[in-house]
N, C-alpha and C positions, 0 to 999 in steps of 0.2 A: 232585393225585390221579394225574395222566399218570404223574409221575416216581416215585411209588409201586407203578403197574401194571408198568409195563418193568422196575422194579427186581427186583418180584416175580417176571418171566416169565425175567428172567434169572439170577438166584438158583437158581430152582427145575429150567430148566435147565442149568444147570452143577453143582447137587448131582445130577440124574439122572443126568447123563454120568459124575461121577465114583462112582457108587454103580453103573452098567454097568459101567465100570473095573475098580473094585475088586472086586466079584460075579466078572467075567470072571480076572480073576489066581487068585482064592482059589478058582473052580470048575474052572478049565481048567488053567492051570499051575501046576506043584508048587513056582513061587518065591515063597517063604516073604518075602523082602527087598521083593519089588512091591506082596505083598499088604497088608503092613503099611505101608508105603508110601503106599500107597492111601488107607486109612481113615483114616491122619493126617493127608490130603490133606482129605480128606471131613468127617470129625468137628472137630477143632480147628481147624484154618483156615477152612474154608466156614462155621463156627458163630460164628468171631469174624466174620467180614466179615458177619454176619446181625446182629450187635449191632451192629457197625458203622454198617450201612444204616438199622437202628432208631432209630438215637440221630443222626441227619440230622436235620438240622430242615426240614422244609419235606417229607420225604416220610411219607405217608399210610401209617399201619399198614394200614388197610383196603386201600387200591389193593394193598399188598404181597401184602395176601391174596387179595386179585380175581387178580391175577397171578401168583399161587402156583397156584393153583387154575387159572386157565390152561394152564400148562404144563402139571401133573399130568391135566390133561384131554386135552391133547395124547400126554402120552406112552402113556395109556390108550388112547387111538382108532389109534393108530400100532402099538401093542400088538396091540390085537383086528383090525387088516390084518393084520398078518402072520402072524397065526392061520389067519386065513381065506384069506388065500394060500397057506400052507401044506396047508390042510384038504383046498382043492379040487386042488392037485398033487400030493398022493400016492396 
């Protein structure tokens, strides 16, 4: 279940990072080559390496999800700091 949790936390971040990535090219700069880029980073390859990780034998779909859920909790509470760091310095 160990190598299903880590796998999950680290899946989940490196699909966050590259959906910041990607978000960040297609909001902020007008290159059209990065943006697309990006999301074929994001969607096709990080979704095969999910099947991938699935079809492991010996790792836990549930710990994946414990450690999915992890991360997306992580990047939530990192989220609402910087909110509120924000909130209180302006």
């Amino acid at each position: 279940m160990a190598f299903g949790v880590l796998a999950g936390i680290g899946w989940g971040a490196l699909n966050l990072w590259c959906l910041k990535r990607a978000l960040g090219t297609w909001l902020g700069a007008p290159s059209r080559r990065h943006t697309v880029g990006w999301f074929l980073v994001k969607f096709p390859l990080l979704y095969a390496l999910l099947v991938g990780l699935l079809m492991t034998p010996g790792l836990s779909a549930i710990g994946f999800g414990i450690g999915l859920l992890i991360a997306l909790a992580a990047a939530v509470i990192v989220f609402l700091l910087n909110v509120q760091r924000a909130s209180q310095s302006a």
